[in-house]
N, C-alpha and C positions, 0 to 999 in steps of 0.2 A: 224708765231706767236707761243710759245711756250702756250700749254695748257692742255695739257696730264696729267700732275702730280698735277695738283692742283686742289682742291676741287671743286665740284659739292654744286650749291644752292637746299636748299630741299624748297623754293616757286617756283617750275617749277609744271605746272598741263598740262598733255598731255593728249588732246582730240583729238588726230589726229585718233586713233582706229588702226587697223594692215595696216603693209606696207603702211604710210605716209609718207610724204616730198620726200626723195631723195634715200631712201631705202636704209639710214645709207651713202651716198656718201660727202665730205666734200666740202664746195665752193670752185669753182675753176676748180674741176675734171671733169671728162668726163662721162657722162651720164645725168640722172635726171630727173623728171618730172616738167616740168613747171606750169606757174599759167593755163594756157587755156583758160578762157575766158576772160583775162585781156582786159579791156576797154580802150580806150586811154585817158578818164575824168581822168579817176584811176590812170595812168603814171603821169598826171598834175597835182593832187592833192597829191599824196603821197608823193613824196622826204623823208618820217621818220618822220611822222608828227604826230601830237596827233589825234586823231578821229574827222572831220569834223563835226559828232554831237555834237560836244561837243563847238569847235573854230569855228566861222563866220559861222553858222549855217547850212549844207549844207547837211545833210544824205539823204533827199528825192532827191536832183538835184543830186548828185554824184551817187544815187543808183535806177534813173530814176523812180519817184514816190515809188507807194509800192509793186515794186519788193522784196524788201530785206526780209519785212514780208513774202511773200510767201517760198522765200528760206530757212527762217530761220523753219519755219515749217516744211520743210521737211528733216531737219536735223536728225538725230538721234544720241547722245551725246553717246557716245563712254565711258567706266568705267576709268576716270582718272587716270593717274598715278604720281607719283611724281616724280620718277625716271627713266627718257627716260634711252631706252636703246641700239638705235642706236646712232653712233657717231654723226651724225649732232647734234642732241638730248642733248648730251650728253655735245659737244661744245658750245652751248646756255647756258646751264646747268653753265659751267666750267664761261663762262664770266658773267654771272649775277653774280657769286658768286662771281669774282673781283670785279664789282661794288660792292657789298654790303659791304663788306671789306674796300673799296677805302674810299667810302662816307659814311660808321660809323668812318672812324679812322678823316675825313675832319669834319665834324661835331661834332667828339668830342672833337676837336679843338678850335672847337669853341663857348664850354662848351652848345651842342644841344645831340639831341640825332637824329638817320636817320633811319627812320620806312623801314627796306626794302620792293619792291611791289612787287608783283608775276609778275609770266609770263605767259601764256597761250600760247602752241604750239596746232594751229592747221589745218585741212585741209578742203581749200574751204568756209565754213560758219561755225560762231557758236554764241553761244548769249555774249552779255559783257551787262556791266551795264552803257554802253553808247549808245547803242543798235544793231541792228545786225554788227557784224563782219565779214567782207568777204575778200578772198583775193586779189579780185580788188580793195579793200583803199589800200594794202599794211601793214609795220608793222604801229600799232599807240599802245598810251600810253592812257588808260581810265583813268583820274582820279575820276572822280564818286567810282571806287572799286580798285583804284590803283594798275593796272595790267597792261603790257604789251601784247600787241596780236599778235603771231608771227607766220604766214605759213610759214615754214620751204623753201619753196621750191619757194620763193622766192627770193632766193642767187641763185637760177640759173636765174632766170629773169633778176637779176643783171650782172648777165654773159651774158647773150645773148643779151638783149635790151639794156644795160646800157653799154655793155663794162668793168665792173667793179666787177673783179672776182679777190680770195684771202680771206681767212682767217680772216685776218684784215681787210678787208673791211667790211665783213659781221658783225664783232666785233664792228667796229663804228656804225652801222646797230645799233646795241642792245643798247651802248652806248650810240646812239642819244637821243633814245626811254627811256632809265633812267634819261637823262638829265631834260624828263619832268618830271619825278616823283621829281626833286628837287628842278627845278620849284614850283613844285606845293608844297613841303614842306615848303616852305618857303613862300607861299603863293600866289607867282605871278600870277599864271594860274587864281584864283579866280577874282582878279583886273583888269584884262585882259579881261574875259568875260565878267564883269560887263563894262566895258567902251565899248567893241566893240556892247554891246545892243545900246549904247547914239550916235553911232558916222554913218556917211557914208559907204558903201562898203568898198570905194578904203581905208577910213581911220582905217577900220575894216583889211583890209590884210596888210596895215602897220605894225600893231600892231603884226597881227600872224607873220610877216617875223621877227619882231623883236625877239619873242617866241621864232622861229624856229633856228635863227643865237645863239643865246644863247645857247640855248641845243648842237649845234655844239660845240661852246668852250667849254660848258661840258665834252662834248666827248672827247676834249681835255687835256681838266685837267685830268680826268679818267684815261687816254694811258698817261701824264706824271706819273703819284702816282702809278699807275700800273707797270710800265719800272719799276720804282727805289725801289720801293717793290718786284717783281716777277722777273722783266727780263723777260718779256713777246715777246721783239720783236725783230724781225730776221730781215736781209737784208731783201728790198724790202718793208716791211710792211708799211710804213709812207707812201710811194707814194701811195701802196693799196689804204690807205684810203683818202688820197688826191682827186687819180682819182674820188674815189669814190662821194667825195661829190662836185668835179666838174661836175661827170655827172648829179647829180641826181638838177643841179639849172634851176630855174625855167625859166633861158629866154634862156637855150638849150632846154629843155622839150620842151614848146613851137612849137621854131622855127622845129625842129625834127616835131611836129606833124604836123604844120598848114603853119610851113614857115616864120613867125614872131612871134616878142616876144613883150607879152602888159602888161608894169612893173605896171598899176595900178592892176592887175589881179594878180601879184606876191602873193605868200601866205609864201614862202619860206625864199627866197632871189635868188640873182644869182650865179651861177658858182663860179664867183669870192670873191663873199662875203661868202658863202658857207666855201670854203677854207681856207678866209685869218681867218677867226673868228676861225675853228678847228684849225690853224695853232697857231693862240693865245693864246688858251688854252695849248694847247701841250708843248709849250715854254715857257709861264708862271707860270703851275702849280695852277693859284689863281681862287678861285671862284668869286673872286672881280674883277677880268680882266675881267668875262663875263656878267657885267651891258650894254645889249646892251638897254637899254633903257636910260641913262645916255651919250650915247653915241650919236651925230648928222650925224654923218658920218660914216654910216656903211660901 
């Protein structure tokens, strides 16, 4: 994936403090530090998901009671900066500010205007305004303060656990996670929480896998307006991210932890849907192609 020459977003806030993520190393490469205490809940819930606290209601089960308050206590918030200055850092940097580009020039298209959201890179624990941040959710999207929340060093998890290492992949990674900020500009994510208060569990993760499949095709549209604007992507990169969001579906997760896969428990989608949804965005180009709620057959 080509990203070197092209502008860095300045809503990037790094609280990771000295020598965080990957110690400047790019996904893919050889070395890194991984997440550590990653939970196997955390592999099953995250796939690129907006913050459990916030969708089907789950921060205390996913962060085992109130652990997470304790953690977040002993945190110590590190002097922000705006401008990372290692490469990983730097790469994060370089694709929010694709997006922000992509979906100001698609929205004002569509005579709107597109609040871009920040990012937050950081390590292990920190606070959002969806409530503690750890790197066992993995990345999520808060819309409470419209921020993305990203440990960096999670792109090697993807390498190691997931099989799914490359540039690009890590880029649909970010991608996914702004898919929900556009979501939420448009209003979805609000109608969403409000119906999955009225509804059953299983009818409740319906609803998020439908969330989840959509921000996929977002990611798609992105990486097509992206290409035909910048020329962003090199041999190899579309499978990247292909892999990537076949591994990360929820009835391999699953089967990988426990040995089967229980589709009322999906919060994602699967493997396959996963894929075929980014693949529709990527070839379509339209934000109208990713009504997966309009849709019966995901």
């Amino acid at each position: 994936m080509r990203w070197e020459d092209f502008r860095r977003s300045d809503n990037v806030e790094d609280r990771r403090g000295q020598g965080g993520g990957f110690g400047g190393r790019m996904p893919g490469g050889r070395g890194g530090l991984g997440i550590g205490g990653l939970i196997i809940v955390g592999l099953i819930a995250w796939a690129t998901g907006i913050n459990p606290a916030v969708l089907i209601g789950g921060a205390e089960i996913l962060m085992g009671g109130g652990s997470g308050q304790s953690q977040q206590q002993q945190q110590t918030p590190s002097t922000p900066r705006s401008a990372p200055d290692d490469q990983l850092g730097q790469f994060a940097a370089a694709v929010l500010a694709q997006t922000e580009d992509v979906w100001s020039a698609i929205f004002k298209e569509q005579g709107k205007t597109y609040r871009d959201p920040g990012m937050v890179l950081f390590s292990g624990v920190t606070r959002s305004a969806c409530g503690t941040a750890q790197s066992a959710m993995g990345p999520f999207y808060c819309p409470n303060d419209q921020k993305v929340y990203l440990d960096l060093s999670f792109f090697q998890e993807m390498k190691t656990r997931f099989r799914a290492s490359g540039d690009f992949a890590a880029a649909y990674v970010i991608a996914h996670e702004v898919g929900h900020h556009v979501e939420n500009q448009i209003g979805l994510l609000a109608k969403v929480q409000e119906r999955q208060s009225q509804v059953s569990r299983a009818e409740a993760n319906q609803l998020s896998v439908r969330v989840e499949l959509m921000a996929d095709c977002l990611a798609g549209v992105w990486a097509n307006h992206a290409d035909q604007r910048f020329k962003i992507l090199e041999d190899g990169d579309i499978e990247e991210a292909l892999n990537a969001a076949s591994a990360i579906g929820d009835d391999r997760l699953q089967k990988q932890s426990q040995g089967y896969a229980v589709p009322d428990s999906f919060t994602h989608g699967t493997s396959a849907q996963r894929v075929s949804w980014f693949k529709r965005g990527l070839q379509s180009g339209s934000l109208q192609q990713c009504n997966t709620f309009n849709n019966s057959n995901m």
